[in-house]
mmCIF file as Biopython writes it, N, C-alpha, C and O atoms, coordinates in Angstrom:
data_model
#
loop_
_atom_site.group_PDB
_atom_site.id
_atom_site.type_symbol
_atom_site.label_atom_id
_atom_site.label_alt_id
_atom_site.label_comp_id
_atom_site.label_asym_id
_atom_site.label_entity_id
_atom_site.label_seq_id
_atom_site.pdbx_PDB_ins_code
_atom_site.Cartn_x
_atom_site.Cartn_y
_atom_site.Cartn_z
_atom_site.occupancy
_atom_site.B_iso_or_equiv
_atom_site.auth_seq_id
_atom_site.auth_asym_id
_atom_site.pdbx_PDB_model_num
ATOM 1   N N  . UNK A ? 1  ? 0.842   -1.166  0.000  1.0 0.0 1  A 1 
ATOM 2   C CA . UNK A ? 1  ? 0.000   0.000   0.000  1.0 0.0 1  A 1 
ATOM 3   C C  . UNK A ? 1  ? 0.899   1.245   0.000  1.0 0.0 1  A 1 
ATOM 4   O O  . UNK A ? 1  ? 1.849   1.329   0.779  1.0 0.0 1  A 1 
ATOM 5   N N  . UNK A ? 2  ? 0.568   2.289   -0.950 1.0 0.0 2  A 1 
ATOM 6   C CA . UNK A ? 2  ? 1.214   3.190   -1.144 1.0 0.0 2  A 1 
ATOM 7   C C  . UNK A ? 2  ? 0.420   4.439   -0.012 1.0 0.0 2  A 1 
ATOM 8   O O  . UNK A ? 2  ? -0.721  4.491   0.447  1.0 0.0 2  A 1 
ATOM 9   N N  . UNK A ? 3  ? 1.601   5.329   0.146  1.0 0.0 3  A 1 
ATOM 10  C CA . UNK A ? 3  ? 1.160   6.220   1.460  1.0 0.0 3  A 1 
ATOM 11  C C  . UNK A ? 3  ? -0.005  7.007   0.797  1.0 0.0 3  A 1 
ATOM 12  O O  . UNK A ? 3  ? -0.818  7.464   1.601  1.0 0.0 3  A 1 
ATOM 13  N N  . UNK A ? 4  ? -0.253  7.267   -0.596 1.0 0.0 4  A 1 
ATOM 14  C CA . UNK A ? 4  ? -1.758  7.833   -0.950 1.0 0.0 4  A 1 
ATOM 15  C C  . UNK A ? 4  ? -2.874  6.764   -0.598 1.0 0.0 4  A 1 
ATOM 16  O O  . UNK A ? 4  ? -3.759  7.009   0.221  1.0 0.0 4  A 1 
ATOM 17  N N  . UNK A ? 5  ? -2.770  5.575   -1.268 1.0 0.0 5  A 1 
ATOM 18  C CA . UNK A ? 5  ? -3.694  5.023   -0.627 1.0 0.0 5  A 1 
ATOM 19  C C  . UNK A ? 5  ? -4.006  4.975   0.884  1.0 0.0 5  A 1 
ATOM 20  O O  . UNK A ? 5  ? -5.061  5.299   1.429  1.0 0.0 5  A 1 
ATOM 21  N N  . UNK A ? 6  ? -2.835  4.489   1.470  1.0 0.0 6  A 1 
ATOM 22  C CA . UNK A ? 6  ? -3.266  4.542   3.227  1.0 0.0 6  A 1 
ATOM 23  C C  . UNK A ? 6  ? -3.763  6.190   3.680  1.0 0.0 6  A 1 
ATOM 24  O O  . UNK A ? 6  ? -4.293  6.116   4.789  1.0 0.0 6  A 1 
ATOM 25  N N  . UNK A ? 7  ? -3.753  7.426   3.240  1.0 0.0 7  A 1 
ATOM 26  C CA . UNK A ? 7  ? -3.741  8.385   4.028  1.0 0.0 7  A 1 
ATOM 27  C C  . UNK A ? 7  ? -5.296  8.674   4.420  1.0 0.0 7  A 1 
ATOM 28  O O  . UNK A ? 7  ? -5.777  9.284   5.375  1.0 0.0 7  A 1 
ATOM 29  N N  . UNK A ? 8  ? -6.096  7.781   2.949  1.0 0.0 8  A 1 
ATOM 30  C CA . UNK A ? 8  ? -7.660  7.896   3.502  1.0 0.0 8  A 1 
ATOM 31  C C  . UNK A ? 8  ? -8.106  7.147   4.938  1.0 0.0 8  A 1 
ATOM 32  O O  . UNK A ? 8  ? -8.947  7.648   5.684  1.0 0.0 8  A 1 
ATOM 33  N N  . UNK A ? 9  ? -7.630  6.257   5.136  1.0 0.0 9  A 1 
ATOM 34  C CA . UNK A ? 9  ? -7.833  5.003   5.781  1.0 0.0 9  A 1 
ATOM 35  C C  . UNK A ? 9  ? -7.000  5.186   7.546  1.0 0.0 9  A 1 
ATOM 36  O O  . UNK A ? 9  ? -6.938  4.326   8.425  1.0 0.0 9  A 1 
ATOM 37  N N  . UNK A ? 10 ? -6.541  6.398   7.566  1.0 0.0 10 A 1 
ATOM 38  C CA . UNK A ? 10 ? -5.703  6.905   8.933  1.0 0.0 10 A 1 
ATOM 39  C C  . UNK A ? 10 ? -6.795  8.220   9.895  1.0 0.0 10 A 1 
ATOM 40  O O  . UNK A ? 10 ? -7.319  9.115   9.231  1.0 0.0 10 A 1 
ATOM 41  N N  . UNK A ? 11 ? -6.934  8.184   10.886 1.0 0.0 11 A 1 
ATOM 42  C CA . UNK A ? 11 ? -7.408  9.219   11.541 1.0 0.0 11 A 1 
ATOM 43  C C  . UNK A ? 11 ? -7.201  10.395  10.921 1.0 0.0 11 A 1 
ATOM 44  O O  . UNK A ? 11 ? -6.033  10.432  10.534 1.0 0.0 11 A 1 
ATOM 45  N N  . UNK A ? 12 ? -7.863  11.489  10.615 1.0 0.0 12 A 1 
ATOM 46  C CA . UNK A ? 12 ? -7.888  12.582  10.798 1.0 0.0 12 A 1 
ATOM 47  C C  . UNK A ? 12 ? -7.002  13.471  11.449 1.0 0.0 12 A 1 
ATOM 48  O O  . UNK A ? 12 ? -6.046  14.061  10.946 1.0 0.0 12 A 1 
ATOM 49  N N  . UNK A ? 13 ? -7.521  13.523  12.934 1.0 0.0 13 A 1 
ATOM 50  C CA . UNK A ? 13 ? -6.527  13.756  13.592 1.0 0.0 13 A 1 
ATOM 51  C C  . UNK A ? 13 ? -6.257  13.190  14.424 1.0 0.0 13 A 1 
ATOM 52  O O  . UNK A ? 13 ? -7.086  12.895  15.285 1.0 0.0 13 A 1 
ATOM 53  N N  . UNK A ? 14 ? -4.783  12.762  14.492 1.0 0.0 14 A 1 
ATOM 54  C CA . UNK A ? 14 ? -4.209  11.503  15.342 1.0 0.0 14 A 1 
ATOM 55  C C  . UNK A ? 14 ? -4.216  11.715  16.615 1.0 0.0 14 A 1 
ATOM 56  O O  . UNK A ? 14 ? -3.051  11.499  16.948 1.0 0.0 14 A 1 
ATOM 57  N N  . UNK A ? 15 ? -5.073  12.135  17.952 1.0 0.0 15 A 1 
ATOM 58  C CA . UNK A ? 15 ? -4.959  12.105  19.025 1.0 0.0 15 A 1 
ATOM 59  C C  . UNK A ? 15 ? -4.843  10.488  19.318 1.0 0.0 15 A 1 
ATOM 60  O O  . UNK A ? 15 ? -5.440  9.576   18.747 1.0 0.0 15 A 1 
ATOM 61  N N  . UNK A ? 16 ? -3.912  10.422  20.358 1.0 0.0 16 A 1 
ATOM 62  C CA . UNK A ? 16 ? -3.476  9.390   21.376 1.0 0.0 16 A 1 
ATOM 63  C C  . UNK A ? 16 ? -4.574  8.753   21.633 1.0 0.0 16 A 1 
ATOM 64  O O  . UNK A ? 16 ? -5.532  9.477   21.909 1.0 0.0 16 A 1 
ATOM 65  N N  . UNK A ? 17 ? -4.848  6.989   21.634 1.0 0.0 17 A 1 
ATOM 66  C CA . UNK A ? 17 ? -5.978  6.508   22.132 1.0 0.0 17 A 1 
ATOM 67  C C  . UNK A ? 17 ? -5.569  5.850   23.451 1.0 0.0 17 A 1 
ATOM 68  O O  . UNK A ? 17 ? -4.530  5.215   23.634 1.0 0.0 17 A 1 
ATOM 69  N N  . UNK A ? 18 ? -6.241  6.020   24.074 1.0 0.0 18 A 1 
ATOM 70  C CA . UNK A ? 18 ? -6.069  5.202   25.350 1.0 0.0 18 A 1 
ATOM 71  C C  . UNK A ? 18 ? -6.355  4.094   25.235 1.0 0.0 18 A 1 
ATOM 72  O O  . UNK A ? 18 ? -5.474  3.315   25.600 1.0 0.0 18 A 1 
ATOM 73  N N  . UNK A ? 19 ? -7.294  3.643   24.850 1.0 0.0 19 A 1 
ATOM 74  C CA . UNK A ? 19 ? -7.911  2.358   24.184 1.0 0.0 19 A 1 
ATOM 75  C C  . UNK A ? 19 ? -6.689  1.392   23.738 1.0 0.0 19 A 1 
ATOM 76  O O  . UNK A ? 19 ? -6.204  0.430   24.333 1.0 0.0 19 A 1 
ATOM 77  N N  . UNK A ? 20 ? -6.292  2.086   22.247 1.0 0.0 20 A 1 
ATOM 78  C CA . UNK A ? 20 ? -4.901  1.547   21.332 1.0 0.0 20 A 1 
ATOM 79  C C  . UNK A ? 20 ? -4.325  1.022   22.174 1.0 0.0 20 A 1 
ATOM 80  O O  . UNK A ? 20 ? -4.361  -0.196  22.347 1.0 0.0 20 A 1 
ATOM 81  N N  . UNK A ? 21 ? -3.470  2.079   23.095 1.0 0.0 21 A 1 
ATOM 82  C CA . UNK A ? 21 ? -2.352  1.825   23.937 1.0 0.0 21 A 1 
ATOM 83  C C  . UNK A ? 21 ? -2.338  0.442   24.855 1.0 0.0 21 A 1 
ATOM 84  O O  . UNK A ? 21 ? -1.591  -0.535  24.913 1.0 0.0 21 A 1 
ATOM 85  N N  . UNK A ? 22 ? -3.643  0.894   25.600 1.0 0.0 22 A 1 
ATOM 86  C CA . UNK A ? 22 ? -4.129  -0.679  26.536 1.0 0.0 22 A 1 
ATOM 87  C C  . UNK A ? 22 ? -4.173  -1.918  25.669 1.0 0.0 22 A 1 
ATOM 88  O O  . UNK A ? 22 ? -3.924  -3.005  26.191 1.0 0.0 22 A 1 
ATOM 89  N N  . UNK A ? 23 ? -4.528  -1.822  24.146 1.0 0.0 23 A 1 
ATOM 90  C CA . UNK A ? 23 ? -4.474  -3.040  23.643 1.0 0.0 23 A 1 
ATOM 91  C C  . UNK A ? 23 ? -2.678  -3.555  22.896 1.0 0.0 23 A 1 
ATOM 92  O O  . UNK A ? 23 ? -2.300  -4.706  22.678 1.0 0.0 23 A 1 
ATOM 93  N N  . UNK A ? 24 ? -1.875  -2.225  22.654 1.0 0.0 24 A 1 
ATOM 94  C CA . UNK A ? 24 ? -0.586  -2.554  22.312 1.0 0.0 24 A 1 
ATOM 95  C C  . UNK A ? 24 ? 0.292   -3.048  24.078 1.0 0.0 24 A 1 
ATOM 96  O O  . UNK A ? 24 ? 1.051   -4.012  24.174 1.0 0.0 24 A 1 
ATOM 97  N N  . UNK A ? 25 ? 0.053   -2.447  24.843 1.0 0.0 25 A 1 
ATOM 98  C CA . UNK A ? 25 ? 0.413   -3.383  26.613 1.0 0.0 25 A 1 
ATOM 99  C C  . UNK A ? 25 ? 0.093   -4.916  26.393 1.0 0.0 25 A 1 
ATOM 100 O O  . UNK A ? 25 ? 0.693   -5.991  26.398 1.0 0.0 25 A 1 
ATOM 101 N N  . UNK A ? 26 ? -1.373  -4.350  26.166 1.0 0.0 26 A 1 
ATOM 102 C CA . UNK A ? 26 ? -1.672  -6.008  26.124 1.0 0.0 26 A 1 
ATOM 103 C C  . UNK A ? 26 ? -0.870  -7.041  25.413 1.0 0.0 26 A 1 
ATOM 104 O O  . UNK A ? 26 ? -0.506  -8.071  25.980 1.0 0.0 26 A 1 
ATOM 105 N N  . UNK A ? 27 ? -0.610  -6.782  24.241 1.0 0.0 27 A 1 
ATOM 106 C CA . UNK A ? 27 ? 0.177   -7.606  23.484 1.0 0.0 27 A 1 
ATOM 107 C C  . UNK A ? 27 ? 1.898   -7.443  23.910 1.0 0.0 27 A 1 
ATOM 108 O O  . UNK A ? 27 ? 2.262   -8.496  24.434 1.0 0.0 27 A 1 
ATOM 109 N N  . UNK A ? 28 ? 2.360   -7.027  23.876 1.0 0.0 28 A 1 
ATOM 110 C CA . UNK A ? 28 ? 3.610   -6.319  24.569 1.0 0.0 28 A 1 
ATOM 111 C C  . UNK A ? 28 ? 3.899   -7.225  25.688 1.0 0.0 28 A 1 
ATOM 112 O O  . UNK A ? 28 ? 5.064   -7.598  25.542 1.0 0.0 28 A 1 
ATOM 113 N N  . UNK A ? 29 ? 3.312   -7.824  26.878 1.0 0.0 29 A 1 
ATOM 114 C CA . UNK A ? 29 ? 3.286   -8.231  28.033 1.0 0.0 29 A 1 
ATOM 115 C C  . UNK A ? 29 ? 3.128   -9.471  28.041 1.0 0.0 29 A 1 
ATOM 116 O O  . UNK A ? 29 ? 3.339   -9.990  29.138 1.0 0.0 29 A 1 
ATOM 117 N N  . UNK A ? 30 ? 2.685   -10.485 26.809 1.0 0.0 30 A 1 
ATOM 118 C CA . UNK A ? 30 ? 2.827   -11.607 26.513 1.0 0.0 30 A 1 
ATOM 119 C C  . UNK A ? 30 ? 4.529   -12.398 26.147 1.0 0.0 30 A 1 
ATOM 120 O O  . UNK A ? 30 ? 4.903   -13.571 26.148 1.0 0.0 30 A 1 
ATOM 121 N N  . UNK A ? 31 ? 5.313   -10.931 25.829 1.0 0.0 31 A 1 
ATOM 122 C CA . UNK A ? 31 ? 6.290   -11.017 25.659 1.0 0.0 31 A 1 
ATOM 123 C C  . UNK A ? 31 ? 7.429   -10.752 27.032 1.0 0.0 31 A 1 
ATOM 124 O O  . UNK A ? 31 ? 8.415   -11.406 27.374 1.0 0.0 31 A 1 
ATOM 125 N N  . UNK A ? 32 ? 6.900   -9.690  27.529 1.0 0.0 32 A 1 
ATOM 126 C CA . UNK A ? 32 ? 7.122   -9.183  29.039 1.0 0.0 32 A 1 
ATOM 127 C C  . UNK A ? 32 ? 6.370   -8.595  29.918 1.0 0.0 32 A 1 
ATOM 128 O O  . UNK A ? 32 ? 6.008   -7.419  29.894 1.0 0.0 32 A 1 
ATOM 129 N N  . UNK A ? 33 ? 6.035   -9.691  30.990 1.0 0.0 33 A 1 
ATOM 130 C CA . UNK A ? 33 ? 5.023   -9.137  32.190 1.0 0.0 33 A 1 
ATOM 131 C C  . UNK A ? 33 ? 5.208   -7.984  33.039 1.0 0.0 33 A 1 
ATOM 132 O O  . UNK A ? 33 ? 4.433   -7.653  33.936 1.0 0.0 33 A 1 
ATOM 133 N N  . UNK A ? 34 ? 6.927   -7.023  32.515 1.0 0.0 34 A 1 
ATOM 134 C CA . UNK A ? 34 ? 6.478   -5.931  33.326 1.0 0.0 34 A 1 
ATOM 135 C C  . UNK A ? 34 ? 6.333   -5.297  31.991 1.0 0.0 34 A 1 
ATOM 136 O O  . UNK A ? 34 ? 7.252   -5.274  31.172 1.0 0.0 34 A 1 
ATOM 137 N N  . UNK A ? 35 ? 5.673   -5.008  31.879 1.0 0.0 35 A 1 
ATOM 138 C CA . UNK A ? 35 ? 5.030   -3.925  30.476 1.0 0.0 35 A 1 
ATOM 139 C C  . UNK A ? 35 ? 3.931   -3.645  31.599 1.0 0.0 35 A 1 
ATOM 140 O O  . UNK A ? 35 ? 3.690   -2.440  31.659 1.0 0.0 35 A 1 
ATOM 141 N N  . UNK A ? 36 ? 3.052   -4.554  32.679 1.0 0.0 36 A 1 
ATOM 142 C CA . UNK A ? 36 ? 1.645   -4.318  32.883 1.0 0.0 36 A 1 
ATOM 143 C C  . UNK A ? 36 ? 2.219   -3.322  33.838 1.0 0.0 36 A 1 
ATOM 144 O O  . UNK A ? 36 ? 1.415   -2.935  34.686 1.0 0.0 36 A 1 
ATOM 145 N N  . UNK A ? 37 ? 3.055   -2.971  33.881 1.0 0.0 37 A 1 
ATOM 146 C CA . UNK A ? 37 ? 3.488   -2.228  35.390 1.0 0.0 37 A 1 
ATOM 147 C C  . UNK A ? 37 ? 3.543   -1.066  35.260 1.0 0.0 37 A 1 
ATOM 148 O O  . UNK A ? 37 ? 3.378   -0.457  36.317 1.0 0.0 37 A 1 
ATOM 149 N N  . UNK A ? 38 ? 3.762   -0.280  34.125 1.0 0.0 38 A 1 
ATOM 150 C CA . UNK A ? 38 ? 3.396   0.398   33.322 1.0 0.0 38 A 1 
ATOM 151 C C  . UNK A ? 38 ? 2.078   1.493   33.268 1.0 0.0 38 A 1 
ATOM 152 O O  . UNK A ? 38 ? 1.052   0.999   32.801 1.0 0.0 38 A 1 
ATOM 153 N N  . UNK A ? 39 ? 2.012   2.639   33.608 1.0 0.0 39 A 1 
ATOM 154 C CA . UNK A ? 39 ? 0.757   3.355   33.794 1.0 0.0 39 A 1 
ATOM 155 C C  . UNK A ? 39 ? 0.418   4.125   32.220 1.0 0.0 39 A 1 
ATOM 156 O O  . UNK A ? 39 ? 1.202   5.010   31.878 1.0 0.0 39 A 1 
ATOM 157 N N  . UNK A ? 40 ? -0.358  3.892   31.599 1.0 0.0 40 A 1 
ATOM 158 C CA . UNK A ? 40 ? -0.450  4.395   29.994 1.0 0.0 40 A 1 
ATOM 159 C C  . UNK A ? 40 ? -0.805  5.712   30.292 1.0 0.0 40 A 1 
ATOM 160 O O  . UNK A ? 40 ? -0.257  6.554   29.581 1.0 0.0 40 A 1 
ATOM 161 N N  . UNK A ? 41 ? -1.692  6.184   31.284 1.0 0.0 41 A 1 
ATOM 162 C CA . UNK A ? 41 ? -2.054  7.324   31.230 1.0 0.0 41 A 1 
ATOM 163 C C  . UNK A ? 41 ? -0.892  8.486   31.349 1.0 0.0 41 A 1 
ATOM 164 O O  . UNK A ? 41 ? -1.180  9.671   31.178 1.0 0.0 41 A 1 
ATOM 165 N N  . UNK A ? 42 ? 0.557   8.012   31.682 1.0 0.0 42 A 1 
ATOM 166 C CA . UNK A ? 42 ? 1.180   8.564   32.085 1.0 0.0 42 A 1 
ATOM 167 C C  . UNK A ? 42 ? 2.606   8.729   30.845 1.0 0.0 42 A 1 
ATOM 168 O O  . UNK A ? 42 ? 3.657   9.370   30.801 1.0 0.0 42 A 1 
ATOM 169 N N  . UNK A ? 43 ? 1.805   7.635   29.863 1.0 0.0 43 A 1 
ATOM 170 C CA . UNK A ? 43 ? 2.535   7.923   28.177 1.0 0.0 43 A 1 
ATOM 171 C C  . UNK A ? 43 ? 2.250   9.183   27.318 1.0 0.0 43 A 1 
ATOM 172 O O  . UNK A ? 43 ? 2.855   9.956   26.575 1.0 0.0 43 A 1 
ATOM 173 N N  . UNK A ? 44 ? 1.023   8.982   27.810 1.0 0.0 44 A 1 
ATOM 174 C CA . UNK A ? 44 ? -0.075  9.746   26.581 1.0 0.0 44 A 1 
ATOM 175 C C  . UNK A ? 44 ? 0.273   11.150  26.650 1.0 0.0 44 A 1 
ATOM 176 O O  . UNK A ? 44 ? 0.281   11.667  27.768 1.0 0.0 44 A 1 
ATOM 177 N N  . UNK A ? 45 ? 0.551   11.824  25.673 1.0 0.0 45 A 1 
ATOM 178 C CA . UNK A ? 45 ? 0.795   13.345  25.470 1.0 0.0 45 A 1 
ATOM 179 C C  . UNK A ? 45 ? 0.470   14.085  24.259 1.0 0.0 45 A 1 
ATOM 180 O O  . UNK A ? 45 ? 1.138   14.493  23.309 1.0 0.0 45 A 1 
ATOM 181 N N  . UNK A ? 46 ? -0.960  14.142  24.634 1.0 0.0 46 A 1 
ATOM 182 C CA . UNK A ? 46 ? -1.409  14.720  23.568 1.0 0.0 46 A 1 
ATOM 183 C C  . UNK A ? 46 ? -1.156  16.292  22.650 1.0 0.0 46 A 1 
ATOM 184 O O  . UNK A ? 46 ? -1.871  16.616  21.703 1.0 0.0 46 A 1 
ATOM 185 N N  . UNK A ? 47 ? -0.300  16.909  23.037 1.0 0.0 47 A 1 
ATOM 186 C CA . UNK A ? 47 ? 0.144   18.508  23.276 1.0 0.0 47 A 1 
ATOM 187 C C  . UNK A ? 47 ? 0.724   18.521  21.437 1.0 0.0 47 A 1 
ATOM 188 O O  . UNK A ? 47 ? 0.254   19.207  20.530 1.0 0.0 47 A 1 
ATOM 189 N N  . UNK A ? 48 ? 1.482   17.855  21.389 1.0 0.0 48 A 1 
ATOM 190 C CA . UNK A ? 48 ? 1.812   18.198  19.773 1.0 0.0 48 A 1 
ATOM 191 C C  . UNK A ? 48 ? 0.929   17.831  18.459 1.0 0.0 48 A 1 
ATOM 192 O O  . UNK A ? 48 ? 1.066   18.337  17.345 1.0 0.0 48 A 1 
ATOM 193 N N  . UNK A ? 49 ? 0.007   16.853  18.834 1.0 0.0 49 A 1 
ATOM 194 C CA . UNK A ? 49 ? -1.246  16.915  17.652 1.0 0.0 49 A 1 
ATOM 195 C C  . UNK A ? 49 ? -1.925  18.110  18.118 1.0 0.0 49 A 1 
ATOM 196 O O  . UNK A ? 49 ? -2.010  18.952  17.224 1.0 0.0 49 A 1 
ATOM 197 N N  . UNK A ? 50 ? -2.419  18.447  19.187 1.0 0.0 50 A 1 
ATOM 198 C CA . UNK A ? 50 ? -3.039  19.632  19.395 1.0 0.0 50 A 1 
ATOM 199 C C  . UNK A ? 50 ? -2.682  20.668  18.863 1.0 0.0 50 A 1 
ATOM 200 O O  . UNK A ? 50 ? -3.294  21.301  18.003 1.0 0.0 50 A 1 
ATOM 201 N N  . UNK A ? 51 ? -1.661  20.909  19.344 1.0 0.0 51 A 1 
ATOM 202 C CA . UNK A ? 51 ? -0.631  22.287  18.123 1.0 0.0 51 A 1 
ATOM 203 C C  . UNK A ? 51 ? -0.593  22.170  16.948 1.0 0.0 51 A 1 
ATOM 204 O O  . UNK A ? 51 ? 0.064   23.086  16.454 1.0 0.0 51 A 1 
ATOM 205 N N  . UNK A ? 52 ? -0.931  21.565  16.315 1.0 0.0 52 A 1 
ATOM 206 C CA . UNK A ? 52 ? -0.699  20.988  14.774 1.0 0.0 52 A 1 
ATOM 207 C C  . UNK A ? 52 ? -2.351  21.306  14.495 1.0 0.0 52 A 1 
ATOM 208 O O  . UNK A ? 52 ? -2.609  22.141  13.627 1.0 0.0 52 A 1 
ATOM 209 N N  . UNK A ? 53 ? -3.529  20.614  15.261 1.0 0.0 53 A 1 
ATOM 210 C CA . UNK A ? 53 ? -4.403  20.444  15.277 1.0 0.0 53 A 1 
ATOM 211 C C  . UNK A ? 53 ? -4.911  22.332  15.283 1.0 0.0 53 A 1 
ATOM 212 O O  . UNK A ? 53 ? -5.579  22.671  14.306 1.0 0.0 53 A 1 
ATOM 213 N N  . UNK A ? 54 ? -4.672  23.149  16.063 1.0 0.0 54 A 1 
ATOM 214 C CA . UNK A ? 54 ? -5.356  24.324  16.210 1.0 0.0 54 A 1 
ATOM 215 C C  . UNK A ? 54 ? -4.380  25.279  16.109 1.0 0.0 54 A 1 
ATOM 216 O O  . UNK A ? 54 ? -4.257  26.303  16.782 1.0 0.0 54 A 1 
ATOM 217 N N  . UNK A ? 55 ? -3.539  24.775  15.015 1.0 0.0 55 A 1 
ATOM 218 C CA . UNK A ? 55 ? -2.649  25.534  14.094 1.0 0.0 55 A 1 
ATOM 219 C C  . UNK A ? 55 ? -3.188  25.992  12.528 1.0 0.0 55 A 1 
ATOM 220 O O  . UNK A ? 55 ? -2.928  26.957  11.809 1.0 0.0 55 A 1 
ATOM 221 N N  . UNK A ? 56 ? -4.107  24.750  12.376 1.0 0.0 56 A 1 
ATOM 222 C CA . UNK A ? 56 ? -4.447  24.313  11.459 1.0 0.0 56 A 1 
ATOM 223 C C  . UNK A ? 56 ? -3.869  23.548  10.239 1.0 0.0 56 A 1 
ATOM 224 O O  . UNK A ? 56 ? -4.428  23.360  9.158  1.0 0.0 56 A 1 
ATOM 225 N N  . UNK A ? 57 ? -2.983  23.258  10.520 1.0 0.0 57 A 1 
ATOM 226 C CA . UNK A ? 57 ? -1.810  22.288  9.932  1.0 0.0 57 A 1 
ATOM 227 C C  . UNK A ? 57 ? -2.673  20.995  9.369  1.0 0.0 57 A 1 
ATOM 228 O O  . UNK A ? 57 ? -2.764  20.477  8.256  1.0 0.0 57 A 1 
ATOM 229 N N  . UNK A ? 58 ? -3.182  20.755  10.482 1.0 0.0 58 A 1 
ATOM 230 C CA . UNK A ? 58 ? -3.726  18.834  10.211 1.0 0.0 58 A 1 
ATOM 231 C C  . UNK A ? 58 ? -4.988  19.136  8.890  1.0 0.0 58 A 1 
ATOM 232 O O  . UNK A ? 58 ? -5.483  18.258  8.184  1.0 0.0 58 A 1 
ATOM 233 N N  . UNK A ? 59 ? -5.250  20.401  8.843  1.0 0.0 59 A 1 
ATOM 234 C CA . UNK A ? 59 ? -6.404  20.630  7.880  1.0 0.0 59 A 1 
ATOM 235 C C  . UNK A ? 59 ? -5.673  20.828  6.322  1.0 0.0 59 A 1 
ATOM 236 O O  . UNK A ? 59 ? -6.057  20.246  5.307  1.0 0.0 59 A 1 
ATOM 237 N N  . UNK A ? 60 ? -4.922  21.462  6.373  1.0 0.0 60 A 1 
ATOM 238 C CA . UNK A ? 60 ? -4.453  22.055  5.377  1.0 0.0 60 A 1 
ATOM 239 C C  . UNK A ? 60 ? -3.548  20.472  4.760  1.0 0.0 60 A 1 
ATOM 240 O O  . UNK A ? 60 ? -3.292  20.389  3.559  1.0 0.0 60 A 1 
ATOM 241 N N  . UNK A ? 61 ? -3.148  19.334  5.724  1.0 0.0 61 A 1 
ATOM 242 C CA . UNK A ? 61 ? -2.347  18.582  5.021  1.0 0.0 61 A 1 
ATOM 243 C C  . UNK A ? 61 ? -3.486  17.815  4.799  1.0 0.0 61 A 1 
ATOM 244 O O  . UNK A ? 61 ? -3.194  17.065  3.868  1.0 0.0 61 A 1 
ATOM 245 N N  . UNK A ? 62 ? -4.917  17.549  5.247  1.0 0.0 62 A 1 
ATOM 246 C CA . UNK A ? 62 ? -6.104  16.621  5.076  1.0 0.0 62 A 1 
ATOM 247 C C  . UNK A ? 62 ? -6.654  17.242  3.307  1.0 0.0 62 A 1 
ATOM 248 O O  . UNK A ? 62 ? -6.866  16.591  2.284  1.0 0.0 62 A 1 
ATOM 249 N N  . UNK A ? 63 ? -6.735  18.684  3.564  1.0 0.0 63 A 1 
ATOM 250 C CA . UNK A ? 63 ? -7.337  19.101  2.283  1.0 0.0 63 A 1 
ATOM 251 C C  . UNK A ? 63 ? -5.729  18.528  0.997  1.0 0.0 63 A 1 
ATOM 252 O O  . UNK A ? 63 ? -5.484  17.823  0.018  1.0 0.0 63 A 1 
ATOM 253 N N  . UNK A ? 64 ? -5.415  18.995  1.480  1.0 0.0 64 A 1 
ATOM 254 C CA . UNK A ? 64 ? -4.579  18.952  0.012  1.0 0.0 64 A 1 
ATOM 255 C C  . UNK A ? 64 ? -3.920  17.106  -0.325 1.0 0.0 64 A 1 
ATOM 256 O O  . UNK A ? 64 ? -3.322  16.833  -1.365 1.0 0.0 64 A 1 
ATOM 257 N N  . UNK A ? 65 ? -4.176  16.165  0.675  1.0 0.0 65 A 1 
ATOM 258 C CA . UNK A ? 65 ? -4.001  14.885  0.273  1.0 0.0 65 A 1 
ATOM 259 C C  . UNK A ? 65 ? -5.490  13.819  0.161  1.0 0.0 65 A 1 
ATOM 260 O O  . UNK A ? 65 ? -5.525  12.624  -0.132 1.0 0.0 65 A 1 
ATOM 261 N N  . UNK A ? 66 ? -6.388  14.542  0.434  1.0 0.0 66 A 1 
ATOM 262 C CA . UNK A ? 66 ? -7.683  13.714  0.349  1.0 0.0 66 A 1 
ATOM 263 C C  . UNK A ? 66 ? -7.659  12.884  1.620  1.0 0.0 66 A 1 
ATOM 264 O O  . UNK A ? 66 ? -7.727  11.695  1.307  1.0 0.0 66 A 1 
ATOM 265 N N  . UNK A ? 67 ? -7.582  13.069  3.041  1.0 0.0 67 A 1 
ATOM 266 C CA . UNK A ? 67 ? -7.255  12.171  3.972  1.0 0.0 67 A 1 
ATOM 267 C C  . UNK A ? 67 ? -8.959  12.226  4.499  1.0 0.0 67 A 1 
ATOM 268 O O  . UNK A ? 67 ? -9.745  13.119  4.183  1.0 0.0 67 A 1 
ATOM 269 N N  . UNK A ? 68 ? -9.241  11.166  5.275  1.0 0.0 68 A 1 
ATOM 270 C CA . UNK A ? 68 ? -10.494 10.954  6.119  1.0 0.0 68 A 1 
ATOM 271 C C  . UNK A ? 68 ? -10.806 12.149  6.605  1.0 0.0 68 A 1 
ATOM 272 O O  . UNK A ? 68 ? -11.789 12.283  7.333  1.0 0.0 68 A 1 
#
């Protein structure tokens, strides 16, 4: 898959999922049980999509590549 094709098929705007994260631990910890030890909430930093986001950046690269 070429990065035009994938760019429809990607979030919008990429804020951090909490969700994601708990399910990449999950898998992660099958490999090593301290992964669970691990606080996700304390990964997550949402501050630079935001800036990008109400910069208007994430719009201007959505309009001009056809993204979701």
């Amino acid at each position: 898959m070429t990065a035009i094709q994938y760019l429809p098929t990607v979030e919008r705007k990429p804020y951090p999922s909490l969700e994601a994260m708990r399910n990449i631990q999950r898998l992660m910890a099958l490999h090593n049980p301290k992964v669970t030890g691990v606080r996700i909430e304390e990964l997550i930093e949402p501050r630079f999509v935001r800036k990008l986001d109400e910069s208007g950046f994430i719009e201007k690269v959505t309009a001009a590549y056809g993204g979701k």
